[in-house]
C-alpha positions as CSV (number, residue, x, y, z in Angstrom):
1,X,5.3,19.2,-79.4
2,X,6.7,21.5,-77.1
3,X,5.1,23.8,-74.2
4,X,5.3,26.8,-71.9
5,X,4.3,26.1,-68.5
6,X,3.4,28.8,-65.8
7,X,1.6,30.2,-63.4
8,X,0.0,32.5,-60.5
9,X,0.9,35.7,-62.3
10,X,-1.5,37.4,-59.5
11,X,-2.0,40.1,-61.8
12,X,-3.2,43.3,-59.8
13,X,-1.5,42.2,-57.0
14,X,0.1,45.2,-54.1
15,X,3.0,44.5,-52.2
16,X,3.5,46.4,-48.5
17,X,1.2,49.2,-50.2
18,X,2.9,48.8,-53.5
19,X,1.2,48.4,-56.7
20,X,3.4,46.0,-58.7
21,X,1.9,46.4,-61.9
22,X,4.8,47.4,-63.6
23,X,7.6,45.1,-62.2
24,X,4.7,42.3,-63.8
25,X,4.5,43.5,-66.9
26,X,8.4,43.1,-66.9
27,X,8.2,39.9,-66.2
28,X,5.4,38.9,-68.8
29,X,7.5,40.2,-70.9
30,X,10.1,38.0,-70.6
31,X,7.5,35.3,-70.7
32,X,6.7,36.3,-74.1
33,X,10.3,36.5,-75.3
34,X,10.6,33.3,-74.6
35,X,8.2,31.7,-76.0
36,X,8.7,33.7,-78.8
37,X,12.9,32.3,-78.8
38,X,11.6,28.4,-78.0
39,X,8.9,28.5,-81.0
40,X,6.8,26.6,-78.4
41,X,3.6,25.5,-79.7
42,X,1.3,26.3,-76.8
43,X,1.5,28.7,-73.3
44,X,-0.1,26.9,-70.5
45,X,-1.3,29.6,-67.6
46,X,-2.6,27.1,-64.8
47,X,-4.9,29.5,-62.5
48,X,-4.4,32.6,-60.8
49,X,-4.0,35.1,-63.4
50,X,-5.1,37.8,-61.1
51,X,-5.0,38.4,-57.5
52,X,-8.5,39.2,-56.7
53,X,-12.0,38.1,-57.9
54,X,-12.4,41.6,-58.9
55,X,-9.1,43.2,-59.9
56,X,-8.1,46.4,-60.9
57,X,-8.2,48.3,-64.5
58,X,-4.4,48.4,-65.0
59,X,-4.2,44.6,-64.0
60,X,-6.9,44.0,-66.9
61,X,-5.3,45.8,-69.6
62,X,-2.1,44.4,-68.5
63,X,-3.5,40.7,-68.9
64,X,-5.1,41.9,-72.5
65,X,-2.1,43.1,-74.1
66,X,-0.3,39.7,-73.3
67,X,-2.5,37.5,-74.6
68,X,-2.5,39.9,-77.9
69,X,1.4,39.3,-78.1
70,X,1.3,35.8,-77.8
71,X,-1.4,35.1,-80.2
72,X,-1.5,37.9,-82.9
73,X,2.5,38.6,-83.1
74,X,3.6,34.5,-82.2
75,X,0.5,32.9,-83.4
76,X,0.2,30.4,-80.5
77,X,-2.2,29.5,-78.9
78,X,-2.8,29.6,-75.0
79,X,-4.3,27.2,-72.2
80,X,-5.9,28.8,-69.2
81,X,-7.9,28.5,-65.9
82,X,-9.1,30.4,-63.5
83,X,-7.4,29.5,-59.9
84,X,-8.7,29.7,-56.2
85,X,-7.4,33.9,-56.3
86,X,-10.3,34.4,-59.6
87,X,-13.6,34.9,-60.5
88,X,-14.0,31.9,-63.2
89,X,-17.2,33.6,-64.3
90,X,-15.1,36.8,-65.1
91,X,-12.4,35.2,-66.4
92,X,-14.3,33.1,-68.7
93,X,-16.4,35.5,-69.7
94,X,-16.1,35.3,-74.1
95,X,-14.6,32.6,-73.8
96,X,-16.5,30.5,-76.3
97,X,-15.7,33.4,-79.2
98,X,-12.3,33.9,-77.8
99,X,-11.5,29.9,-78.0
100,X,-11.7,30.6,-82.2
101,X,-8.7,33.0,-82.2
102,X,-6.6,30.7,-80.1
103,X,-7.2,31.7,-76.4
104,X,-8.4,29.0,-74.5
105,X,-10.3,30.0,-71.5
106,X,-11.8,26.8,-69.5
107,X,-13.8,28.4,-66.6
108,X,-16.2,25.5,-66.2
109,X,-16.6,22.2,-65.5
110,X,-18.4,21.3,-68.3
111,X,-15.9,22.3,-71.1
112,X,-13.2,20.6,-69.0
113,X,-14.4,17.3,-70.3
114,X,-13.4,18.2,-73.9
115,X,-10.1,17.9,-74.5
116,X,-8.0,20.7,-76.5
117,X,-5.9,19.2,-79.0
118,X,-2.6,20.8,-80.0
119,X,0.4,19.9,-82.1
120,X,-0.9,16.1,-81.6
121,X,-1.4,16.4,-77.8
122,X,-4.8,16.4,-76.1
123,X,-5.2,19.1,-73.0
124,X,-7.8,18.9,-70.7
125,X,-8.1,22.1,-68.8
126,X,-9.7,22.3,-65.5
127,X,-10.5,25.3,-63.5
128,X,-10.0,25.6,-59.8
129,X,-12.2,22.6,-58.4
130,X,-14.2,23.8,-55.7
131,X,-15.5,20.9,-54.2
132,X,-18.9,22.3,-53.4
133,X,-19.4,23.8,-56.9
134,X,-18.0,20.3,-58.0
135,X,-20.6,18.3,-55.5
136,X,-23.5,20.6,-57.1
137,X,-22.2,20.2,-61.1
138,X,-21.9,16.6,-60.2
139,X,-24.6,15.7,-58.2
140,X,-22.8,13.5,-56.3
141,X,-22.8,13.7,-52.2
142,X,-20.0,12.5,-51.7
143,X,-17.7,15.0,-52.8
144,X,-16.9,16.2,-49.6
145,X,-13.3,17.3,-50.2
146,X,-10.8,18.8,-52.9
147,X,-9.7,14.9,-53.4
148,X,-13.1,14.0,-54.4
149,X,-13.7,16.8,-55.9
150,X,-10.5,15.8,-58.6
151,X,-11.3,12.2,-58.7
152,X,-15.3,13.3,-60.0
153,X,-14.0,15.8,-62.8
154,X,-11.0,13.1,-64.1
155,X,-13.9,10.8,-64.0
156,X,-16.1,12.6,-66.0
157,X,-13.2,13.0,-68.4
158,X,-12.1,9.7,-69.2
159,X,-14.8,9.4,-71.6
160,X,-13.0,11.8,-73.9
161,X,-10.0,10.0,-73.7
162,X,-8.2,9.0,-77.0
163,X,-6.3,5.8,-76.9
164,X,-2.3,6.2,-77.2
165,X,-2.8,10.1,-78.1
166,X,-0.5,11.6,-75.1
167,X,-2.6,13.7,-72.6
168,X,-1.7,17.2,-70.4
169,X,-4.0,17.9,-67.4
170,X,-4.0,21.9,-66.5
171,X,-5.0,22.1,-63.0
172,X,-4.9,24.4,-59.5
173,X,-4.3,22.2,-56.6
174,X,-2.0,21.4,-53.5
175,X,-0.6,18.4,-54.4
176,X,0.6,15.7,-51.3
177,X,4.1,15.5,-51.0
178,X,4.5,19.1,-52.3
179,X,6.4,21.9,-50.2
180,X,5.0,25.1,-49.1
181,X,7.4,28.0,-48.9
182,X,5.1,31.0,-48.9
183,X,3.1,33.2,-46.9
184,X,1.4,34.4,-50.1
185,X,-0.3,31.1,-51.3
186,X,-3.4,31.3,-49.9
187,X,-4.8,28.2,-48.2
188,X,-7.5,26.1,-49.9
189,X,-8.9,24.9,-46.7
190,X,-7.9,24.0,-43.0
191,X,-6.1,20.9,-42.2
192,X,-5.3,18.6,-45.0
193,X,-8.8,18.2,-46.5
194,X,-7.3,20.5,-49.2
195,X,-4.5,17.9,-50.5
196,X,-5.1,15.8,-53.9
197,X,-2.5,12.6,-53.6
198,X,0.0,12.5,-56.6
199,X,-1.6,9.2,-57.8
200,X,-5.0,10.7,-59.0
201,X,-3.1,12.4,-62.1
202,X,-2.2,8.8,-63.1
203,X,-4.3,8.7,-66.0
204,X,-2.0,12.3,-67.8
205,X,1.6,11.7,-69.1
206,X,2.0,15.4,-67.8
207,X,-0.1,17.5,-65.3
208,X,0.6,21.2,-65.5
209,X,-0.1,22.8,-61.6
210,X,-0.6,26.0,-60.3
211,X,-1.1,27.1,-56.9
212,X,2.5,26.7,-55.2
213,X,4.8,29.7,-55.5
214,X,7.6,27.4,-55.6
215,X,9.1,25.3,-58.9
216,X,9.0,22.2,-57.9
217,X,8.5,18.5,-59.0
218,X,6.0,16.2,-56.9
219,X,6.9,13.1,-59.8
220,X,8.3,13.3,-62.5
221,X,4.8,13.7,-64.7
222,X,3.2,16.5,-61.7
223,X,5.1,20.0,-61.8
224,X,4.9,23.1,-60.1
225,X,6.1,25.8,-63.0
226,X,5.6,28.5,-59.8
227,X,4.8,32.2,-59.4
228,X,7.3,34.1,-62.5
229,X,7.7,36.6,-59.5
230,X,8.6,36.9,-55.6
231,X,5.1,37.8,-54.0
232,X,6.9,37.5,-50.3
233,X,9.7,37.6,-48.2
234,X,9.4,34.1,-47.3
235,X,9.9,33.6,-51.0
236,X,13.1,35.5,-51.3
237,X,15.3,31.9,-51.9
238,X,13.4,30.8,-54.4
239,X,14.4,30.9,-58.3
240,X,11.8,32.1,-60.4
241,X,11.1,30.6,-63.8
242,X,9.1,29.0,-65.9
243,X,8.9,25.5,-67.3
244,X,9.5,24.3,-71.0
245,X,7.6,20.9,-71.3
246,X,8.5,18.7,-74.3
247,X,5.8,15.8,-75.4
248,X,6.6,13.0,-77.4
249,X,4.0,11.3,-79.5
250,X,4.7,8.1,-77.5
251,X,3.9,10.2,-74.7
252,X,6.9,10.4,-72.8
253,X,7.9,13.9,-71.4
254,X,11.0,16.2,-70.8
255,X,11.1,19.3,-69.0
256,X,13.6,22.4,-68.2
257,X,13.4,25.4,-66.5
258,X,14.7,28.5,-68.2
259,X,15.1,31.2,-65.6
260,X,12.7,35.0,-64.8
261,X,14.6,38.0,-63.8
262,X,13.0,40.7,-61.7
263,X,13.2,44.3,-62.2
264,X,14.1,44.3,-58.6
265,X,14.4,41.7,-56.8
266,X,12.9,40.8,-53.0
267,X,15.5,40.7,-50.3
268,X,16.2,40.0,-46.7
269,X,18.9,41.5,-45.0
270,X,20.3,41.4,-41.5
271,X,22.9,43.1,-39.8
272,X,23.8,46.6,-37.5
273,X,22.0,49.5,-38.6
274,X,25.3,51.4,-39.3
275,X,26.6,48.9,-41.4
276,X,24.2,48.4,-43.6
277,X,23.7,52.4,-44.3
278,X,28.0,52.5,-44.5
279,X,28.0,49.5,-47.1
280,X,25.1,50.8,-49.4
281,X,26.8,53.4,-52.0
282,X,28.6,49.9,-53.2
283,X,25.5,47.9,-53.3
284,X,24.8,47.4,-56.6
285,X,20.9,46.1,-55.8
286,X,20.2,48.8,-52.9
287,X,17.0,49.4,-55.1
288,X,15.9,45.8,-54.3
289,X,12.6,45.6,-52.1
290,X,14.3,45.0,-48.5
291,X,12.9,43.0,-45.7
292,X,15.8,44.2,-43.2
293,X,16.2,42.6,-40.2
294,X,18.4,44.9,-37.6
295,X,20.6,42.8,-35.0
296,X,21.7,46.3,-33.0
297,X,20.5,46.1,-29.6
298,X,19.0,49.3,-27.5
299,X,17.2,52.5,-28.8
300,X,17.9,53.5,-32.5
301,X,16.9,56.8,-33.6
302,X,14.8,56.5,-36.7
303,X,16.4,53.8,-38.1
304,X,13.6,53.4,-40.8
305,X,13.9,57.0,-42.3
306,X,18.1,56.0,-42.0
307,X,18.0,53.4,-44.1
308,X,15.8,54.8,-46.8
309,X,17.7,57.1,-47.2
310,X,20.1,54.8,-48.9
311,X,17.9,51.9,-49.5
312,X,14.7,53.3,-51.2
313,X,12.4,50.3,-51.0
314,X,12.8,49.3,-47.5
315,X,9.6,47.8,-47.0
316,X,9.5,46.0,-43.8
317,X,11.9,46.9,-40.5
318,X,12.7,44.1,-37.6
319,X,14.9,44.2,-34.5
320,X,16.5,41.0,-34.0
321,X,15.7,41.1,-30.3
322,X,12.3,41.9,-30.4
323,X,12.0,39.2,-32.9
324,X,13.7,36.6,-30.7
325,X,11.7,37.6,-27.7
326,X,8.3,37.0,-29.4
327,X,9.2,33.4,-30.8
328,X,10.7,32.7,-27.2
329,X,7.3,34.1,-25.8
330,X,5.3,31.9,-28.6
331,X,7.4,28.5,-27.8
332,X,6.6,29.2,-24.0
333,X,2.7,29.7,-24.7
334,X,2.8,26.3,-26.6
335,X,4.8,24.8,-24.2
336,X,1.8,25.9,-21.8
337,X,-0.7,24.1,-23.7
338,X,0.6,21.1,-23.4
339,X,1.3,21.2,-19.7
340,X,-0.8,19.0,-17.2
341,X,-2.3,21.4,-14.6
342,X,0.4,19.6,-11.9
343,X,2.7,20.5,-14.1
344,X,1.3,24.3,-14.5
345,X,1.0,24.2,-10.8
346,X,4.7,23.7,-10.5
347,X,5.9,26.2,-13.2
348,X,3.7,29.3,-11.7
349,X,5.0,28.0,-7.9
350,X,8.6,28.0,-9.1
351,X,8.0,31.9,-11.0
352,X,6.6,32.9,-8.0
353,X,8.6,31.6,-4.6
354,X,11.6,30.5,-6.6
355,X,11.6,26.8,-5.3
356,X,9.9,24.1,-6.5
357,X,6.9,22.8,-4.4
358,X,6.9,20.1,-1.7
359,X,5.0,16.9,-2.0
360,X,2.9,17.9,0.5
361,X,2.0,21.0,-1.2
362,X,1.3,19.1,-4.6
363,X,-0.6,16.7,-3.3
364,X,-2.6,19.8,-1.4
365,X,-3.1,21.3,-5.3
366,X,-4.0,17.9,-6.6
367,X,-6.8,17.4,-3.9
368,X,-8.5,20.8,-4.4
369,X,-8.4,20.5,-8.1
370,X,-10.6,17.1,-8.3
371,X,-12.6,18.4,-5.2
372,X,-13.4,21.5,-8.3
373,X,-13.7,19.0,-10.7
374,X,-16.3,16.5,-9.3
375,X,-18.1,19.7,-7.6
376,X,-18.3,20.8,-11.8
377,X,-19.0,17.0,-12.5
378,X,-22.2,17.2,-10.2
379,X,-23.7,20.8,-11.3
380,X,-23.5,19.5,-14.6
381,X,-25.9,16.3,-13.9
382,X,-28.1,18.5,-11.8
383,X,-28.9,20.6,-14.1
384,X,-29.8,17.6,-17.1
């Protein structure tokens, strides 16, 4: 049987104040043409389908009409979760009369378990695993983390699994080993207690992710299908596509990539302010959304209102100096950090008398500073 793979529409989402609504509904689209062209017999959406728990009216009717083309006019049925960015009781809100006309909404953790079977292939679906809601579904303590959290659920699954029937996990994680190349995925939680390893998916011939902007494999049984459209700057490299996953019934699994176009496409630019307004009447994408970075150096006169003038969707202005100053400025602070206070000493000695201090005057520093520091050392057991 063969699938569409995607994810992260972000459906609602605004860009520098714009409301992208229409360059989405472009791209879905394109999602449903292709479908549509490679007769697939499923649509996989794994999380994120809007961009806020609560989105807006336009963003709901936009996601409506979709899921009509793809299952009244194609007549296949679709896969979804709800991702870290949605409400799961919104999302999977009719989702038990909705499953009967082919939309398959899994917004909790106990319909995960059950596996959806489609052209001969089982899919379990499971929403965005919060491991607090998954610690209190579970009743298990020791889900402390989103690892946990994924072990549990699989766990729980397992006793739905059919022997030698090929099986596709739908899930919403960060993945160990996978890259992160956006400033618009937003972090599942600080330091690396929000990372599955590859290994727990061990049990799926494919696993279907969302949550990374960026196509990507992390094996060759764990993809990232990716955002279908640029939701930063930082993303402006990437390739956006989705993923056309083919399932054997001995289970084994191919995979291609057939590529999104944008009705305008994100863009940095660099260079001097009068170059970039001289070369613009021959720039065939100067209705692009710009990120442009200016290298001139000194006062420029309105530069902004300059180059919109020519580029229309200039959303976001640098100087290249500026720029550089502040990442000098930000390597010096963390330089700082890491000092010793001799070595702090030294620095601030140097800025100030321009010469570097004698030994006598360093030992002098070093003296006074563990006089302070035993006088600290001796307040603090006076006052236990």
């Amino acid at each position: 049987m063969k699938f569409l793979h995607t994810a992260d529409w972000h459906l609602g989402r605004i860009f520098h104040q714009l409301h992208l609504t229409e360059e989405q509904s472009f791209v879905l689209d394109q999602i449903v043409e292709i479908a549509a062209k490679e007769e697939v017999d499923a649509v996989v959406v794994a999380g994120d389908l809007y961009d806020r728990a609560v989105p807006p009216p336009e963003a709901v009717a936009l996601l409506d009409r979709t899921w009509q083309r793809i299952i009244e006019e194609l007549s296949v049925p679709i896969i979804t979760i709800p991702g870290n960015h949605d409400s799961a009781t919104r999302i999977g809100y009719g989702s038990h009369l909705l499953e009967k006309a082919g939309l398959h909404i899994v917004a909790n953790f106990d319909r995960a378990l059950r596996p959806i079977a489609v052209g001969g292939v089982d899919f379990f679906a499971l929403p965005f695993a919060e491991p607090a809601e998954v610690r209190a579904w579970s009743g298990d303590p020791q889900v402390r983390d989103h690892d946990t959290a994924m072990i549990r659920c699989i766990e729980r699954m397992r006793e739905n699994f059919t022997p030698n029937r090929p099986r596709v996990l739908v899930a919403h994680a960060f993945v160990a080993g996978a890259r992160t190349e956006s400033d618009s995925e937003r972090p599942l939680s600080v330091g690396g207690a929000g990372t599955v390893p590859v290994d727990t998916f061990d049990d799926f011939h494919y696993t279907a992710l969302g949550h990374l902007h960026a196509a990507q494999s992390v094996s060759d049984r764990c993809l990232y299908s990716g955002s279908p459209m640029k939701y930063s700057f930082s993303e402006a490299e990437h390739q956006k596509s989705v993923t056309i996953v083919e399932v054997e019934d001995s289970g084994t699994v191919s995979t291609f990539q057939i590529p999104i176009a944008a009705r305008r496409d994100v863009r940095n630019v660099e260079g001097k302010l009068a170059e970039l307004v001289a070369a613009a009447p021959v720039d065939p994408k100067r209705d692009d959304y710009l990120r442009v970075v200016l290298t001139d150096e000194g006062a420029l006169l309105n530069a902004i209102g300059r180059l919109r003038e020519v580029y229309p969707n200039v959303l976001q202005l640098e100087r290249r100096f500026l720029t550089s100053g502040s990442n000098k400025q930000a390597s010096q602070v963390a330089q700082r950090q890491q000092s010793t206070e001799t070595e702090l000493f030294a620095s601030f000695f140097g800025e100030v008398l321009e010469s570097d201090p004698s030994v006598a005057e360093t030992s002098l520093f070093e003296e006074t500073l563990e006089e302070l520091r035993r006088a600290e050392s001796e307040k603090e057991v006076a006052s236990q």
